[in-house]
Backbone as a chain_set.jsonl record, in Angstrom:
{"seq": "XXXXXXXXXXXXXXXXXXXXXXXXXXXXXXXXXXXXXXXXXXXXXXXXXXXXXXXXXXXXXXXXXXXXXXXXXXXXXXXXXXXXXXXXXXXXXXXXXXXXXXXXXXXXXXXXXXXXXXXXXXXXXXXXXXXXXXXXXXXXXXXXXXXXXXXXXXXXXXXXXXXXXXXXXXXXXXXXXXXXXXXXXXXXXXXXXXXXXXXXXXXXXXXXXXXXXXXX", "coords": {"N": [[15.039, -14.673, -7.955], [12.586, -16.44, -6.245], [11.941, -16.471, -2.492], [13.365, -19.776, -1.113], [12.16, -21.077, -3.726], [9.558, -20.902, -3.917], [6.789, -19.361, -5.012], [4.842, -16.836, -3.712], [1.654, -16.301, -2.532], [0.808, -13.694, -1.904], [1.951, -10.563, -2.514], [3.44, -8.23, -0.602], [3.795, -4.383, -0.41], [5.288, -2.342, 0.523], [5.854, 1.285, 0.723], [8.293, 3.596, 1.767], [9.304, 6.632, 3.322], [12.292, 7.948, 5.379], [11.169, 7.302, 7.917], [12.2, 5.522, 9.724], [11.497, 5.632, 12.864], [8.981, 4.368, 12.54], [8.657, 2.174, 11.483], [9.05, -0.646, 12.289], [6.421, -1.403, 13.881], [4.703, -1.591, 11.631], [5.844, -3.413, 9.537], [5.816, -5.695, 11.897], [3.002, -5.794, 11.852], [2.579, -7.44, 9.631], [4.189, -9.678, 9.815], [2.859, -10.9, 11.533], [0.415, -11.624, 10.672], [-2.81, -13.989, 9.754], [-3.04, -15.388, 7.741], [-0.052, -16.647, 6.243], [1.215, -16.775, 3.674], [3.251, -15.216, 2.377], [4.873, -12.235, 0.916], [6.716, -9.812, 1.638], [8.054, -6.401, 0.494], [9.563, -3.84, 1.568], [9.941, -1.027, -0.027], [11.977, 1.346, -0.122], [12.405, 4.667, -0.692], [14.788, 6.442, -1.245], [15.654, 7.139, 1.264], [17.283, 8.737, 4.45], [17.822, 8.137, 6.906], [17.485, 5.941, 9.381], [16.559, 4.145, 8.288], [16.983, 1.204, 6.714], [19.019, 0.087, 8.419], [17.03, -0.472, 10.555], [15.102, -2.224, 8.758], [17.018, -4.132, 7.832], [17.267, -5.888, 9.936], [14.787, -7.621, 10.088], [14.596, -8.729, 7.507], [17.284, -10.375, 7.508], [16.315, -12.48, 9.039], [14.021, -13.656, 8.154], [13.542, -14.832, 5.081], [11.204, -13.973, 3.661], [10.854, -11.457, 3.515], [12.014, -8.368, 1.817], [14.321, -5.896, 0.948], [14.398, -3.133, -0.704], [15.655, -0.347, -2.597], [15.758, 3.151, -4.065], [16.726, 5.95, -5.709], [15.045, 9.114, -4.142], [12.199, 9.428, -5.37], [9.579, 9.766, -4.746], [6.126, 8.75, -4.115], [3.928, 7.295, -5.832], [5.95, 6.444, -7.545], [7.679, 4.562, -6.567], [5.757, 3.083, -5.378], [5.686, 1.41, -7.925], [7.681, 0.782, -8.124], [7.806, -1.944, -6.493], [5.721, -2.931, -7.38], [6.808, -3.697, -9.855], [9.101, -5.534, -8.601], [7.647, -7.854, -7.301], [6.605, -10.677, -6.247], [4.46, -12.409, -5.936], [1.128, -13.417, -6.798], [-1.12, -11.892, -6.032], [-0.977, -8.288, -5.232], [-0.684, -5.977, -2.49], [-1.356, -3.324, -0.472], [0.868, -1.407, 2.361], [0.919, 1.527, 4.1], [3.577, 3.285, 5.508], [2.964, 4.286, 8.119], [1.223, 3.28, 8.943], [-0.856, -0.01, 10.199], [-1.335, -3.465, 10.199], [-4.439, -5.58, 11.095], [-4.76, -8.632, 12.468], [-6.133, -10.345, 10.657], [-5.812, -9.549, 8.723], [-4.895, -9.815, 5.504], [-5.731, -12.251, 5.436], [-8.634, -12.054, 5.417], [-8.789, -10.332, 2.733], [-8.144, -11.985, 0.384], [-9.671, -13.98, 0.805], [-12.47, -13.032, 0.413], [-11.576, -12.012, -2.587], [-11.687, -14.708, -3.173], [-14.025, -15.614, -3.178], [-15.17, -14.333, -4.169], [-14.625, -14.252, -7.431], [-15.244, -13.126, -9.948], [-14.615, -10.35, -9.389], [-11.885, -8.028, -9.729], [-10.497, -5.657, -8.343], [-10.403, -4.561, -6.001], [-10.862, -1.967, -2.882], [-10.598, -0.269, 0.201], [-12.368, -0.792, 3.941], [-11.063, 0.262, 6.074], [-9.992, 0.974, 9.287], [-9.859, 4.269, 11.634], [-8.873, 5.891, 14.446], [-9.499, 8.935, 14.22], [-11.455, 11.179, 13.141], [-10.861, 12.16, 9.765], [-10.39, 14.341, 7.109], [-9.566, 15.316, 4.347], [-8.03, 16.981, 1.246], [-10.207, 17.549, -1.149], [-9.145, 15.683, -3.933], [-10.805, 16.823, -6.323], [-11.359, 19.021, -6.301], [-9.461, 21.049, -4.496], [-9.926, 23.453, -2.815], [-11.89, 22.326, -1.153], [-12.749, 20.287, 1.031], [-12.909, 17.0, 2.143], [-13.935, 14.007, 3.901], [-12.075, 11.324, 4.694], [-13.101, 8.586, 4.418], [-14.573, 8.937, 1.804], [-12.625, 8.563, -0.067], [-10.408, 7.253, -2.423], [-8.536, 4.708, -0.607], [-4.639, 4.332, -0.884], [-3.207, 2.312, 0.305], [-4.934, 0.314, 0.568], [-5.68, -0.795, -1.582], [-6.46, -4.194, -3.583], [-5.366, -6.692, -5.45], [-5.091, -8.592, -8.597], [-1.436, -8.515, -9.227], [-1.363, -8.663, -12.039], [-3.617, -6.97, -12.519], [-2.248, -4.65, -12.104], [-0.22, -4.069, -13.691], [-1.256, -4.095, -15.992], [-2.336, -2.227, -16.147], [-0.311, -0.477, -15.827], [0.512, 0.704, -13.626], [0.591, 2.739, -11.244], [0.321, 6.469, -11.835], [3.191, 9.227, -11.948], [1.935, 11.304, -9.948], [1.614, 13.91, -7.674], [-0.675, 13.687, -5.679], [-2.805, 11.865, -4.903], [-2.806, 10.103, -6.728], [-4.048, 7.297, -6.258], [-6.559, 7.745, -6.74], [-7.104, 8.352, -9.709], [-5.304, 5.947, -10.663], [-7.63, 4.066, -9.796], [-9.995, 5.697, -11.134], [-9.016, 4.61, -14.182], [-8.857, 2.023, -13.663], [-11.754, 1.433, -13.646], [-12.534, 1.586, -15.972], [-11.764, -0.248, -17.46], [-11.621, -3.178, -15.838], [-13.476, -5.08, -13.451], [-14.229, -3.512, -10.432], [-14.754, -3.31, -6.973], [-15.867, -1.381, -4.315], [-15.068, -2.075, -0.038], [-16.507, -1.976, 2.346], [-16.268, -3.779, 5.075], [-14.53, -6.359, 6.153], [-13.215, -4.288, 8.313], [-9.988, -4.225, 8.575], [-7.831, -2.722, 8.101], [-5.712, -0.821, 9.412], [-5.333, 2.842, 10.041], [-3.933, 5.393, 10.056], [-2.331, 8.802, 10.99], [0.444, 10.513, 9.865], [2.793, 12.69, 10.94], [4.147, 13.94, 8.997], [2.544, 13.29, 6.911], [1.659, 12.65, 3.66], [-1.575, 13.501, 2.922], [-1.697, 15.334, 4.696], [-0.198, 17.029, 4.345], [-0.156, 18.576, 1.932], [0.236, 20.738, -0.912], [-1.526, 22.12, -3.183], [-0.554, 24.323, -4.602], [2.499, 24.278, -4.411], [2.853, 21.789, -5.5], [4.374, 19.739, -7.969]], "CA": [[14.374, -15.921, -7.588], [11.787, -16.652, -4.846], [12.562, -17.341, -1.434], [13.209, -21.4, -0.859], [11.588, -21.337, -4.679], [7.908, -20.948, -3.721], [5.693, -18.143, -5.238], [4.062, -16.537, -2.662], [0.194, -15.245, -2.916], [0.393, -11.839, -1.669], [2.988, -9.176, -2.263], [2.707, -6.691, 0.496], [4.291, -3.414, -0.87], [5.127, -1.041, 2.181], [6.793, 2.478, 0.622], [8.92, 4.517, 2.882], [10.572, 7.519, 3.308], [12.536, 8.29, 6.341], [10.145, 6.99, 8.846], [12.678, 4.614, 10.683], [10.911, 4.97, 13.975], [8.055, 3.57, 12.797], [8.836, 0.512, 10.277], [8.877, -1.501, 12.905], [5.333, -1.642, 13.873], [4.004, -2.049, 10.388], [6.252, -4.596, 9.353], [5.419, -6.402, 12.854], [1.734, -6.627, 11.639], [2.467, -8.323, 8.513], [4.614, -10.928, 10.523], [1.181, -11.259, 12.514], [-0.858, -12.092, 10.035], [-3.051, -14.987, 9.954], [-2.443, -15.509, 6.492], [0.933, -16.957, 6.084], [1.726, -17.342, 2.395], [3.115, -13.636, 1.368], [6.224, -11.641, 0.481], [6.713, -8.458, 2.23], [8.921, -5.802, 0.165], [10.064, -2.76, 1.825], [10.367, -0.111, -1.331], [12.519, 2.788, 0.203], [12.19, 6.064, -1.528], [15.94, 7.92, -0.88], [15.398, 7.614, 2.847], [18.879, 9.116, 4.677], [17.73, 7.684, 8.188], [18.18, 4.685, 9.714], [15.625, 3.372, 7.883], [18.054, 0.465, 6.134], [18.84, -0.611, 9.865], [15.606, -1.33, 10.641], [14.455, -3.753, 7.707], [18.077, -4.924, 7.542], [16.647, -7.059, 10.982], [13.933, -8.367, 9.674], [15.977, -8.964, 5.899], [17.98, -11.507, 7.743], [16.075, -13.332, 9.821], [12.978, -14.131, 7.518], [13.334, -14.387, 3.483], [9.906, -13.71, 2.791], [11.425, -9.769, 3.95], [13.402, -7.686, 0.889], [14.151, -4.482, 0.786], [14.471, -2.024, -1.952], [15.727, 1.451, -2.975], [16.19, 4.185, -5.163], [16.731, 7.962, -5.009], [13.667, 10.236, -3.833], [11.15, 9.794, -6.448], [8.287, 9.492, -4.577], [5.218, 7.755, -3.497], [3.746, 6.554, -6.553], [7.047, 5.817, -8.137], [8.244, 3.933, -5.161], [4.947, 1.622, -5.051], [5.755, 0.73, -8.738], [8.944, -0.386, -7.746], [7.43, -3.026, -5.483], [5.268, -3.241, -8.016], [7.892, -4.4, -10.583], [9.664, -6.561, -7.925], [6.816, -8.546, -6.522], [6.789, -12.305, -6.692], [3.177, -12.605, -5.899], [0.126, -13.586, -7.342], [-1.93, -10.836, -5.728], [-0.5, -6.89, -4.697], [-1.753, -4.898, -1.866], [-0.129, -2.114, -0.136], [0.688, -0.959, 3.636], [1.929, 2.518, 4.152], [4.72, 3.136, 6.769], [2.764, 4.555, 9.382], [-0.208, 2.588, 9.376], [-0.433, -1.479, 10.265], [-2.492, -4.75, 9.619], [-4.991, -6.302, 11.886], [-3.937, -9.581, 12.363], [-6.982, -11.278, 9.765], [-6.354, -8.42, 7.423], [-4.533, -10.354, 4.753], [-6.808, -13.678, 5.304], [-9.889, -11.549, 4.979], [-8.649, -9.669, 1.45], [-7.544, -12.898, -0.256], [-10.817, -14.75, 0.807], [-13.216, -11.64, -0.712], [-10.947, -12.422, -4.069], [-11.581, -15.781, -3.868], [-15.115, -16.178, -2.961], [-15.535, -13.241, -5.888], [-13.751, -14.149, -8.727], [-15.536, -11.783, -11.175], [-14.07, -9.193, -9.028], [-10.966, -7.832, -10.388], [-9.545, -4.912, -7.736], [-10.915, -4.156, -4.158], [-10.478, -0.899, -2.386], [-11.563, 0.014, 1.379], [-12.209, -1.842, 4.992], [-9.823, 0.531, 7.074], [-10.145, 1.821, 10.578], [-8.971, 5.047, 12.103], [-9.405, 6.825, 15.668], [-10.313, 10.113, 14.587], [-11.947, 11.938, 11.868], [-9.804, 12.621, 9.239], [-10.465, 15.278, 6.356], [-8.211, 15.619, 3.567], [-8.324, 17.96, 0.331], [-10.419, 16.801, -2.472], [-7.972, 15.736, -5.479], [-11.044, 17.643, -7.849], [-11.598, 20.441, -5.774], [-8.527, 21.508, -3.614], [-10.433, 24.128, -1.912], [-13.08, 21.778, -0.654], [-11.768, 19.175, 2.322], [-13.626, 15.671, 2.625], [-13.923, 12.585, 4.789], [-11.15, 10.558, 3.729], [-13.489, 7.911, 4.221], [-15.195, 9.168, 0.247], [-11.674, 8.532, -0.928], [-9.606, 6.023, -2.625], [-7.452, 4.635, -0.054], [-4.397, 3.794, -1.733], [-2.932, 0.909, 0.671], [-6.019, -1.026, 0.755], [-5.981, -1.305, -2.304], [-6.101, -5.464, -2.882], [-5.881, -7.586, -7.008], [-4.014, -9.528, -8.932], [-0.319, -7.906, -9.436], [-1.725, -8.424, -13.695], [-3.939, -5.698, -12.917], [-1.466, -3.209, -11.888], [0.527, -4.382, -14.532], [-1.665, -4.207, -17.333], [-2.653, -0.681, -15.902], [0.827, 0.379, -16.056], [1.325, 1.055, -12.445], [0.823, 4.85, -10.637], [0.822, 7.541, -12.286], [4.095, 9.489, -10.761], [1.542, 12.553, -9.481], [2.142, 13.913, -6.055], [-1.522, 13.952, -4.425], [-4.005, 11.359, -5.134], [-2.707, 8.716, -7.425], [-4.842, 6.015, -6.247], [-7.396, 8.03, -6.895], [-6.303, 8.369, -10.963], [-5.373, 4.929, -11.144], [-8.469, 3.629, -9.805], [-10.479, 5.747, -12.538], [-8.498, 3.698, -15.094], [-9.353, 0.849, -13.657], [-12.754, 1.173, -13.946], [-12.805, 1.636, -17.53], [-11.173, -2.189, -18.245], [-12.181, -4.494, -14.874], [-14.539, -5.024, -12.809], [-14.227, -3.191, -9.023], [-15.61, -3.341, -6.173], [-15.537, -1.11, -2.714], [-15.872, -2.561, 0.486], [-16.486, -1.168, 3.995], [-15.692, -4.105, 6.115], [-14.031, -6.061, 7.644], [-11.658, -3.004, 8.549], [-8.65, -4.528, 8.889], [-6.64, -2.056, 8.009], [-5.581, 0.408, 10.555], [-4.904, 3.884, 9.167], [-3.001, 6.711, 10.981], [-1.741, 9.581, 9.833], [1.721, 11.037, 10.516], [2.991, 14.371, 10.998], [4.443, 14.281, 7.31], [1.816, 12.323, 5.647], [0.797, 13.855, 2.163], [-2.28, 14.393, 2.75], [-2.161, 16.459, 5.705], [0.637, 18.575, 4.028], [-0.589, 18.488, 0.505], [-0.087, 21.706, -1.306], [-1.684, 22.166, -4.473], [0.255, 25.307, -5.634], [3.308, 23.922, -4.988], [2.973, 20.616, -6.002], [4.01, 19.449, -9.562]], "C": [[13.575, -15.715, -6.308], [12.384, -17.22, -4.019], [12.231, -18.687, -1.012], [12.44, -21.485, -2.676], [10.605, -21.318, -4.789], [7.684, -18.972, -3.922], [4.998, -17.825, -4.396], [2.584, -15.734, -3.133], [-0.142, -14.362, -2.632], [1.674, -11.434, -1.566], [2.212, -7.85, -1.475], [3.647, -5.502, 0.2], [4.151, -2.471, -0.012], [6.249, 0.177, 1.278], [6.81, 3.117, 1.688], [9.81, 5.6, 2.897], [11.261, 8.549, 4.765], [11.429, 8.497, 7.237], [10.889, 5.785, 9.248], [12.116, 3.668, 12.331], [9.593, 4.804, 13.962], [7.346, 2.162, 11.941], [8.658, -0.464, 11.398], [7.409, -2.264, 13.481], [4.749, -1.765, 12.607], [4.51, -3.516, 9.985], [5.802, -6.083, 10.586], [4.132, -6.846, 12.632], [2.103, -7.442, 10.271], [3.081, -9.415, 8.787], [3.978, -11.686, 11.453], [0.43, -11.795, 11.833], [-1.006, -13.765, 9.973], [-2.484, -15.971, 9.138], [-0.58, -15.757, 6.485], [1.881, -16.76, 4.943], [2.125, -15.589, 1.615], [4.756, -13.437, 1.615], [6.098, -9.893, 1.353], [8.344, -7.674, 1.592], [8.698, -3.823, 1.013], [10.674, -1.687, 1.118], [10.624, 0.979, -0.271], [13.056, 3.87, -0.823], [13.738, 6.91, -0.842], [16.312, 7.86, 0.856], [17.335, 7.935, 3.528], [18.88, 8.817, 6.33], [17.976, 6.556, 8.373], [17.587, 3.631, 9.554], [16.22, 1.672, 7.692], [18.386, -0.603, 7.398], [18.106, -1.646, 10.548], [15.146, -2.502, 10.203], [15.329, -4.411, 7.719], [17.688, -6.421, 8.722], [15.953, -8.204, 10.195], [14.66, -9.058, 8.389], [16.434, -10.368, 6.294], [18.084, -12.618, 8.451], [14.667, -14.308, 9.235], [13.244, -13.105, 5.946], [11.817, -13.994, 3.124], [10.024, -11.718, 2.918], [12.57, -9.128, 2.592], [13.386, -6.374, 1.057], [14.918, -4.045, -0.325], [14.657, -1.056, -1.808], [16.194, 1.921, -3.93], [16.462, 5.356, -4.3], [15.458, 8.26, -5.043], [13.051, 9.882, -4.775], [10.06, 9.775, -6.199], [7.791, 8.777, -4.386], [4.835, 6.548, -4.507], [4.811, 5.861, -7.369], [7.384, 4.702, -7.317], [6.823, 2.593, -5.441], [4.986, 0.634, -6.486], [6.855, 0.414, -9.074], [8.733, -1.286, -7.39], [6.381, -3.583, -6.49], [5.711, -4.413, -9.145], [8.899, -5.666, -10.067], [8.88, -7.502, -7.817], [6.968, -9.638, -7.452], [5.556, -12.869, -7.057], [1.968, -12.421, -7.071], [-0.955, -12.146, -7.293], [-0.779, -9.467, -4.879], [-1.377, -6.338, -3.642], [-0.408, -4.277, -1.242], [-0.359, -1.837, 1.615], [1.947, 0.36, 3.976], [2.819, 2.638, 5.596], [4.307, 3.731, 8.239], [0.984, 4.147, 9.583], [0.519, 0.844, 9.584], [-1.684, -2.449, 9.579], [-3.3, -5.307, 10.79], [-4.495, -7.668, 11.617], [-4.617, -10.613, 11.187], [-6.595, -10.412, 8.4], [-5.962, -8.891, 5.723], [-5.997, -11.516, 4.176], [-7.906, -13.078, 4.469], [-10.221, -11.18, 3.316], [-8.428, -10.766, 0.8], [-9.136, -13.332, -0.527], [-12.167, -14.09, -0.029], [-12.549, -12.224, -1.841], [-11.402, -13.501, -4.476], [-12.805, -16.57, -4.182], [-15.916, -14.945, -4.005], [-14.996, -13.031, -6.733], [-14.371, -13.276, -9.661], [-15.383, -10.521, -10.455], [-12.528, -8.671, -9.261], [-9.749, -6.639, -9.235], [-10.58, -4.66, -6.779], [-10.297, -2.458, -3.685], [-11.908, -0.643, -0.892], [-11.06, -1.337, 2.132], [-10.956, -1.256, 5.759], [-10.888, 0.823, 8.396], [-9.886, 3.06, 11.086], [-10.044, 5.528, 13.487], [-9.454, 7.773, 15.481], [-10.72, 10.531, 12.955], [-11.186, 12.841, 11.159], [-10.404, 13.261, 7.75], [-9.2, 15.702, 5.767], [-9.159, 16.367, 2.352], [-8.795, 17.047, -0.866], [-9.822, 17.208, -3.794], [-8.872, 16.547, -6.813], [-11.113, 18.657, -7.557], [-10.31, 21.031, -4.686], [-9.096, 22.569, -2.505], [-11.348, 23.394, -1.016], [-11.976, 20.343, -0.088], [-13.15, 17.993, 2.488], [-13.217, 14.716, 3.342], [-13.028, 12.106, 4.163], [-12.231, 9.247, 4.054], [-14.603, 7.62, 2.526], [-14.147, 8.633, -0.23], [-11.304, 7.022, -0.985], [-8.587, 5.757, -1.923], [-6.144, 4.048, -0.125], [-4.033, 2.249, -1.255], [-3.986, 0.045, 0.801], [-6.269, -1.499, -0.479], [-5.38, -3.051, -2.663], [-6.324, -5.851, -4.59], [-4.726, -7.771, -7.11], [-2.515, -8.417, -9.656], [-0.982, -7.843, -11.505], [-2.363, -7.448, -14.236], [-3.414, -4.947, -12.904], [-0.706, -3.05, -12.819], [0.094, -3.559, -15.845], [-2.331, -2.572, -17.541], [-1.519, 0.624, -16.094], [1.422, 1.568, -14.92], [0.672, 2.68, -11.887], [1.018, 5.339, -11.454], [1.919, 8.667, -11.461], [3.172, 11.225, -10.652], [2.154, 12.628, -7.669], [0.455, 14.334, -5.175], [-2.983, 12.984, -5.777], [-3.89, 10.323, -6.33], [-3.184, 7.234, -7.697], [-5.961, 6.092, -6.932], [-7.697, 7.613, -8.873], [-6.379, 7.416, -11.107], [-6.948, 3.647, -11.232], [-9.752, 4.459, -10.971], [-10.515, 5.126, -14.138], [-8.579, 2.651, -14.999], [-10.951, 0.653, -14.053], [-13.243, 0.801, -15.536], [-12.111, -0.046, -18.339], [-11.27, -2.862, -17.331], [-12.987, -4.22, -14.023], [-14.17, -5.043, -10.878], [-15.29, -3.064, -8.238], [-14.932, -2.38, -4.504], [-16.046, -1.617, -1.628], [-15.54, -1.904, 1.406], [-16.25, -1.996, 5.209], [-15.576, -5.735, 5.034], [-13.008, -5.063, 7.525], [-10.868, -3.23, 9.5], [-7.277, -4.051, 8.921], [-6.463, -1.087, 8.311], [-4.93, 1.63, 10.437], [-4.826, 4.76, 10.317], [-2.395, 7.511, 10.003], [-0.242, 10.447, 10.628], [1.853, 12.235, 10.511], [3.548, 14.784, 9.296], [3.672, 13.132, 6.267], [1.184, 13.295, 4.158], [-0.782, 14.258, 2.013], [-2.519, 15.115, 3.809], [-1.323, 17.276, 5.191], [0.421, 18.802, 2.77], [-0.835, 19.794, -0.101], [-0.39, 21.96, -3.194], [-1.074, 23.217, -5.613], [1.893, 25.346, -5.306], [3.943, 22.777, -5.283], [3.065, 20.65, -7.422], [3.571, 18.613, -10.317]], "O": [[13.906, -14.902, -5.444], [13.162, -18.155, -4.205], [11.101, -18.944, -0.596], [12.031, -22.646, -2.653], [10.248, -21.734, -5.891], [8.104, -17.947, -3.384], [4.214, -18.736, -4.131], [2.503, -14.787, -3.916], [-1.265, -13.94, -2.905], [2.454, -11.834, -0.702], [1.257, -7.078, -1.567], [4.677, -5.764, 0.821], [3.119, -1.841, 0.223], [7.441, -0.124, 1.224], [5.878, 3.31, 2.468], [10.977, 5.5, 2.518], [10.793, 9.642, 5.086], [10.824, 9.562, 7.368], [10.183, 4.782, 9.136], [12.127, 2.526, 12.791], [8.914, 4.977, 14.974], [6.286, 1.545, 11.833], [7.763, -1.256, 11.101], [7.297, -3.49, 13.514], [3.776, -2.468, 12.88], [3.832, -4.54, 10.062], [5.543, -7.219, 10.19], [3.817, -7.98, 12.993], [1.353, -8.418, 10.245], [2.708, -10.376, 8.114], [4.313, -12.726, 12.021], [-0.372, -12.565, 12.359], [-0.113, -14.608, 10.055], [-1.792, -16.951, 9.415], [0.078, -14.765, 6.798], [3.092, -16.605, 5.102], [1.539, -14.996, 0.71], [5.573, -14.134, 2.217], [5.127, -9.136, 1.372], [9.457, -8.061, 1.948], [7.818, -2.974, 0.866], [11.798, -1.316, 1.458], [9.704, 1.475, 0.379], [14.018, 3.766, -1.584], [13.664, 7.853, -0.055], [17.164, 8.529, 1.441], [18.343, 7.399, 3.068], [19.83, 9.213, 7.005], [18.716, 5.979, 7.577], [17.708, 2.552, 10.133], [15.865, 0.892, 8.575], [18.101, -1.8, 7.392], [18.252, -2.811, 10.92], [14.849, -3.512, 10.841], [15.004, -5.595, 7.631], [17.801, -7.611, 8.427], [16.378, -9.293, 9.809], [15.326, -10.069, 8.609], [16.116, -11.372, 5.656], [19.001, -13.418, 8.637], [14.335, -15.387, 9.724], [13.23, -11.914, 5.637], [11.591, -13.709, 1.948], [9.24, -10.939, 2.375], [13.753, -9.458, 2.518], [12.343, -5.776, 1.322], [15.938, -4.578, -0.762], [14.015, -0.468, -0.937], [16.974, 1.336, -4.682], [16.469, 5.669, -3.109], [14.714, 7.754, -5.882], [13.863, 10.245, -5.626], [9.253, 9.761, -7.129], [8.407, 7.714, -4.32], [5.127, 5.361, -4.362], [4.571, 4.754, -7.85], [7.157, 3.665, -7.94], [7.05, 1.402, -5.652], [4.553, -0.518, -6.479], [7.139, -0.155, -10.129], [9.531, -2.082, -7.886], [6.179, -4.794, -6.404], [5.243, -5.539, -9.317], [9.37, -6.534, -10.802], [9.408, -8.462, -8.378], [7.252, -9.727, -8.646], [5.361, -13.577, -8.045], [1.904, -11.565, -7.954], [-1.424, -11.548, -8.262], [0.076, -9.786, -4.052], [-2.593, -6.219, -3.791], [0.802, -4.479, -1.343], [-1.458, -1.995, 2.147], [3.174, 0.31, 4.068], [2.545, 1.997, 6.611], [5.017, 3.704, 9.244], [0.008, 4.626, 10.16], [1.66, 0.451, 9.342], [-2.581, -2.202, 8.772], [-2.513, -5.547, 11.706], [-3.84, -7.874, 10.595], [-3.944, -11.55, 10.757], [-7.039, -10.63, 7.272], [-6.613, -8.413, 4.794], [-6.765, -11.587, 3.216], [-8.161, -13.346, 3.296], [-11.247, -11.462, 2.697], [-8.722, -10.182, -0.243], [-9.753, -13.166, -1.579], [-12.73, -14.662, -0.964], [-13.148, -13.256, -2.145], [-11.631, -13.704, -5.669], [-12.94, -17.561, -4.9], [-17.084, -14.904, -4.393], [-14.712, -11.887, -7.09], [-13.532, -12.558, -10.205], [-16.025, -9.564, -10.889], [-11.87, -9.407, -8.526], [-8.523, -6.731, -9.28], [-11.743, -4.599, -7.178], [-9.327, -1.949, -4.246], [-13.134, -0.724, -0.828], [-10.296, -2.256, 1.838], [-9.994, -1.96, 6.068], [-12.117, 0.867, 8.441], [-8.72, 2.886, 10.732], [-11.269, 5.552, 13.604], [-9.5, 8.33, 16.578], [-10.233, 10.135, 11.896], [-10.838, 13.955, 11.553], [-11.027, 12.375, 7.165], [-8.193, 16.2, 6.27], [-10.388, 16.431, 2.312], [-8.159, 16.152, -1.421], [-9.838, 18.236, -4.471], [-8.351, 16.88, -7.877], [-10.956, 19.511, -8.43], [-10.917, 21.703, -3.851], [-8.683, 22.475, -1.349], [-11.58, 23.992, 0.035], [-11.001, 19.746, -0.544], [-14.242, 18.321, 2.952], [-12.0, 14.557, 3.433], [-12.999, 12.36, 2.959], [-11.533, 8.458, 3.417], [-15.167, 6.578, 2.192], [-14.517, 7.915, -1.159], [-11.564, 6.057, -0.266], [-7.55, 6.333, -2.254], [-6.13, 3.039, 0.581], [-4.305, 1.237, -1.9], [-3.747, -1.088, 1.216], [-6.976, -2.495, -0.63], [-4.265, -3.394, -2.269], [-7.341, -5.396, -5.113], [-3.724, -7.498, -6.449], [-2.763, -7.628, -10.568], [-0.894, -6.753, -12.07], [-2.277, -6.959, -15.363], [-3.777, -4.078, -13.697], [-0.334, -1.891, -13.008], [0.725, -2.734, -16.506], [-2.668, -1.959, -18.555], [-1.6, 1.83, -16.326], [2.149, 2.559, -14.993], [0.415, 3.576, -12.69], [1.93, 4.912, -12.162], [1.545, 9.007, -10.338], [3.675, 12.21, -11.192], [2.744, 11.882, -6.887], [0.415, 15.127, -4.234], [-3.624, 13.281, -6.785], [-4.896, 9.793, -6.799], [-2.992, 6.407, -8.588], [-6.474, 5.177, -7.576], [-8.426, 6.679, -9.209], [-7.411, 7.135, -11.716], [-7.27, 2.829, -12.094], [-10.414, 3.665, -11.638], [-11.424, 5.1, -14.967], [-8.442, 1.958, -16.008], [-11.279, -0.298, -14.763], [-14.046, -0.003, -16.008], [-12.129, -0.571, -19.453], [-10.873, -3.921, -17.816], [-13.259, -3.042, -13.795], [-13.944, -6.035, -10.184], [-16.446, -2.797, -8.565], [-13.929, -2.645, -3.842], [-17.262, -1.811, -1.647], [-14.487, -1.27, 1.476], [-16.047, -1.434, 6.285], [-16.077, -6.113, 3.976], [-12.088, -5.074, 6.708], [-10.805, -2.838, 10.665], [-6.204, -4.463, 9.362], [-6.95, -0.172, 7.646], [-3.747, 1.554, 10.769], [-5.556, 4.787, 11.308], [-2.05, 7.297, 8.841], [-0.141, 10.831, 11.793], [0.958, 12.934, 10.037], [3.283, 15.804, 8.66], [4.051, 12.453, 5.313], [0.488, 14.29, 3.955], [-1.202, 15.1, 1.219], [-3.648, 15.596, 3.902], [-1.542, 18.451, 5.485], [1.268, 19.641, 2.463], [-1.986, 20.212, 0.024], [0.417, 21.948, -4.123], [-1.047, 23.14, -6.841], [2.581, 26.242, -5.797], [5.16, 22.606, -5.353], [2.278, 21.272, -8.137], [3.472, 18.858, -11.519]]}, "num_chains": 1, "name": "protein.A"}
C-alpha cells in the first residue's frame, strides 16, 4: 500500500551498493526538492556496509522513504527492482553518488507535462570536470560522457519502463540498450537543460572501472 494511501507522482529510484558514506547526501537532495509529491525507494544491491543504517533514519522518520534489497545482482537488476516496487505515476533515477538540485524534480515533471507527446526524457546534468568514459560500441575509443545516455536522468511514465520490460541485466551501458528500444515504440526526446542533475563520479563507479574483457 501507499504511504497515508496517496499515489505519489514521481518514484525516485536511487540503486546502491555499499556506498554508506555517501547516501546521505543524495537522499538529502530529494528531501530538498521543490517538488513535493514523490516516493523515494532506496533499491540496495547486497550492500554488507552500513548502508541499511543510513536509510533506516530516513525509513522512519518520513514514509514517502522505503528501502529495498536483494543479493548482489547488480545495477540494472537493482533499478528494476525499484522499478517493480514503485508507486508512482512517473520513474526517474538518482545514483548513489550523485544528488538533485533543488528544482530538479519540478523542472522534469513540468517538461512532461507541458509535452505530452513526449514519452521518455534523457539529459540536463551538471558535472565539475570533464569526464570520458568507454564507448559501449567501441571499447577502445573513450567519449564525453556528455554523447551518452545518462542512465539516472532518465525521466517517463513508470508504463514505459514497464512495457519495455525494464534493464537489460548487462554490466556497462544499459541505459544505453534500453534507450535504443525505446526509440523503436515512443516518442523521446533529449534535453540539455535545465541541469539539475548533479553528476559525480566515485572511485568505484562503473564507468571509470569498466572492463570489457572481463565483464559478462
Amino acid at each position: 500500500m501507499t504511504f497515508f494511501g496517496k499515489i505519489p507522482a514521481i518514484s525516485v529510484i536511487l540503486p546502491t551498493f555499499n556506498r554508506a558514506g555517501l547516501l546521505s547526501k543524495a537522499i538529502e537532495s530529494v528531501l530538498a526538492q521543490s517538488f513535493t509529491d514523490w516516493e523515494l525507494l532506496v533499491a540496495d544491491d547486497g550492500s554488507s556496509d552500513d548502508t541499511f543504517a543510513v536509510v533506516n533514519r530516513y525509513v522512519e522518520t518520513n514514509p514517502a522513504v522505503r528501502y529495498l534489497k536483494h543479493s548482489n545482482r547488480k545495477l540494472n537488476t537493482t533499478r528494476n527492482m525499484g522499478i517493480q516496487a514503485a508507486f508512482g505515476t512517473w520513474v526517474t533515477f538518482l545514483d548513489s553518488d550523485d544528488s538533485y538540485a533543488p528544482d530538479h524534480l519540478e523542472s522534469r515533471i513540468r517538461f512532461m507535462r507541458e509535452n505530452p507527446e513526449t514519452d521518455l526524457i534523457v539529459g540536463g546534468f551538471q558535472t565539475d570536470e570533464d569526464i570520458f568514459v568507454k564507448d559501449c560500441y567501441n571499447p577502445d575509443r573513450m567519449i564525453d560522457i556528455r554523447e551518452c545516455i545518462v542512465g539516472p536522468t532518465l525521466f517517463g511514465r513508470r508504463a514505459v519502463f514497464l512495457a519495455l520490460g525494464g534493464f537489460k541485466p548487462l554490466s556497462y551501458a544499459g541505459e544505453t540498450e534500453l534507450w535504443s528500444r525505446a526509440e523503436k515504440l515512443f516518442r523521446l526526446q533529449k534535453i540539455e537543460d535545465p541541469k539539475t542533475y548533479i553528476y559525480t563520479r566515485a572511485d568505484d563507479s562503473i564507468t571509470l572501472n569498466f572492463n570489457p574483457e572481463t565483464s559478462q
